[in-house]
C-alpha positions, 0 to 999 in steps of 0.5 A: 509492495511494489512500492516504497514504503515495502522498498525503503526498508531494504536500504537499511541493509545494504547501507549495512552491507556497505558500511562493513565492506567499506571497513573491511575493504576499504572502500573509501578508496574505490570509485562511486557506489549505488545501493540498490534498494530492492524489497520484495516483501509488502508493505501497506494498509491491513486490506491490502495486506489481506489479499497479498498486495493483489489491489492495484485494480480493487483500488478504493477508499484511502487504501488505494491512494499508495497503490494507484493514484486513480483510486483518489477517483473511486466514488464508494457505493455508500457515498452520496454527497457531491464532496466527501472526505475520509481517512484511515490509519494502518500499523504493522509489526514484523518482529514476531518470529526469534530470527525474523528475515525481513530482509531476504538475506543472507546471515542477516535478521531483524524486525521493522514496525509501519505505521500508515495514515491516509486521507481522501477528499472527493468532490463528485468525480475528482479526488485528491488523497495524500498517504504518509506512511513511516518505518522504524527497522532494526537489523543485525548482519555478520560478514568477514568476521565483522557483526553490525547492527543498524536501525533506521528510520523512513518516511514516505508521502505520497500526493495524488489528484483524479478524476473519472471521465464518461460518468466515472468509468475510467479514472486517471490519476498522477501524483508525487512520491516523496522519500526521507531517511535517515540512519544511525549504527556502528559506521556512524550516524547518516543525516536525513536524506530524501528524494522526489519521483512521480507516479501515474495509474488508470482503472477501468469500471464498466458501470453495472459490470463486475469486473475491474482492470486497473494499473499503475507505475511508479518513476524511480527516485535516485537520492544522495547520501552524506559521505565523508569530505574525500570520499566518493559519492553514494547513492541510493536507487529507489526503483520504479515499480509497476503492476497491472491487474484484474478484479472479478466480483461473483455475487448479487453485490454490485461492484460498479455501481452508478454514483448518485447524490442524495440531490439526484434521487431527490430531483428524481423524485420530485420531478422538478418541483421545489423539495421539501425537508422531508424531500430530501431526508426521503431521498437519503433514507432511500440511498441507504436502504438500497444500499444495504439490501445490496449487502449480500453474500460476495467472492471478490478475486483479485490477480495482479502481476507487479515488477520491480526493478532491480540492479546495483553495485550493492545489494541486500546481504551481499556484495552482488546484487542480481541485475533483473526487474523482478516479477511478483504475480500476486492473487487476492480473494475476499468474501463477505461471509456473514453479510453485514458482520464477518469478512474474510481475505486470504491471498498469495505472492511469490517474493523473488530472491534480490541477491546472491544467497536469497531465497525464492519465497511463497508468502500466504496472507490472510485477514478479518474483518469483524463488525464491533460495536455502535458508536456515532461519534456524537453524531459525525458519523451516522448511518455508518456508527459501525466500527470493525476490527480489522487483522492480517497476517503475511507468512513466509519462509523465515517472515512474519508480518502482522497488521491491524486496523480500526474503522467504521464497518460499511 
């Protein structure tokens, strides 16, 4: 992504690729070595993944939180309520192809599975949101004659807090990033180990305009890692990331709406005299109908730059890595095409090679949203009773990833 829960999976390869360099070399005898965790592939909810990780400037509901911490401040239009709190859960599976090159590697293959869970709490224009997410990787690698296999397992939290100044038009947002892992393979077992590092991000949203800009940054995370008594020290380089981007919304929808609570349209209607019930039930059914007469046709456009840091002693596939930040130009587009029961994505990024050997890959996404069938919950969840399926795909040379999500549609 940008981001750690795509950048954490490359560190299972190159503890792959140290593991057989210190067997075949000897390496135990050299100075101190860095891992250099560099990912270029996307990692992330189903939506994000959809518009080919161009969301750094949409950055709403829970999957913003791992992309921008300003997000935690994004008041959703069919919000009305001064305190809200929501939550999703993602999954992903990267093993579909026979020879799966997650990685970007040479002579390598493998296959990972992620899993995602997110919650937002928000109390007029503050928000507070925490993202966990998890990946299981498998990997197998043949170099000088030597063949490895190595499966790890990562986490990572993510901890943000927002707030939205001058009527919630621009939101800034700051929050931690917490990684652990932990490895088993043929060079024996690596106890868990983790790293603290912090992130910062703003978006822009003129209310009543179309449009929104938004960036984030995120502060490297140097972790590390259990070695042998003698031996030199090893470290893992979780590298900072950043991106800046813009979202255009072409439509009647509005993508900046005014944020108002039920208890506005209800001291607006009663023009300051004590409300009723049936005042305040008025001023609900009122939000929502608004709310979906604004539920019409829409084209978003999302364009996004990411760069990430690259460098290290030791890289994906290879003993050389390619000491340069890496730039991703991403663009994302999302229409609701059957207003009110069918959503469509589709996007693009560019995936530069991270060592000696890789390949430079275009990747296309796309994805659906589809509305199901009508369940409130025993009542939890009204008006919105709704669920959807969500898919998304992301393609590339030798790569694969699929992803799924279920929700309530809004």
């Amino acid at each position: 992504m940008r981001q750690l829960a795509g950048t954490t999976g490359g560190l299972l390869l190159a503890l792959l690729t140290l593991g057989v360099h210190v067997q075949a070399q000897g390496l135990s005898n050299e100075s101190s070595r860095t891992v250099d965790t560099v990912r270029g592939t996307i990692r992330g909810s189903t939506r994000y993944i959809g518009l080919g990780g161009a969301f750094v400037a949409i950055a709403d509901d829970t999957e913003g939180v791992a992309i921008n911490p300003a997000s935690a401040a994004v008041r959703l239009p069919y919000s009305w309520t001064p305190f809200s709190f929501s939550f999703g859960i993602d999954v992903s599976v990267a093993t579909w192809l026979p020879k799966n090159n997650v990685y970007n590697a040479p002579e390598s293959d493998g296959g990972s599975l992620f899993g995602s869970v997110a919650a937002l709490v928000n109390y007029r224009n503050a928000g507070f949101g925490v993202a966990a997410e998890a990946e299981q990787n498998v990997v197998s690698q043949k170099t000088q004659g030597v063949s490895s296999k190595l499966t790890a397992n990562f986490g990572l939290v993510r901890t943000v807090a927002a707030y939205g100044y001058f009527d919630g038009q621009l939101l800034l947002g700051g929050g931690l990033r917490i990684v652990g892992f932990s490895f088993d393979g043929r060079q024996g077992f690596v106890p868990a180990t983790a790293g603290i590092g912090y992130a910062a991000g703003l978006v822009w949203k003129p209310k009543g305009l179309q449009f929104r800009l938004g960036g984030a940054i995120e502060q490297p995370i140097t972790a590390e890692l259990a070695t042998e008594p003698g031996e030199p020290p090893r470290t893992a380089d979780i590298p900072w990331t950043a991106a800046m981007g813009i979202a255009y919304q072409f439509g009647r929808r509005k993508l900046n709406p005014s944020f108002v609570t039920v208890g506005d349209r209800v001291r607006k209607n009663t023009h300051g005299c004590a409300p009723t019930y049936a005042d305040w039930q008025r001023a609900e059914r009122e939000l929502f109908e608004e709310y979906q007469r604004d539920q019409t046709w829409y084209l978003l456009v999302s364009a996004q730059l990411s760069l990430i840091e690259g460098g290290g002693d030791v890289a994906l596939g290879s003993h050389l890595a390619i000491d340069r930040p890496l730039v991703s130009p991403r663009l994302g587009l999302e229409s609701e095409v059957v207003p009110r029961y069918l959503r469509l994505r589709g996007g693009s990024n560019l995936e530069l090679a991270t060592t000696e050997g890789g390949d430079t890959r275009v990747h296309g996404t796309a994805g659906v949203d589809v509305k199901l069938f009508e369940w409130d919950v025993f009542g939890l969840v009204r008006p919105f009773d709704y669920w959807q399926l969500s898919l998304a795909a992301d393609g590339a040379k030798s790569y694969l990833n699929a992803s799924f999500s279920i929700g309530f549609w809004h």
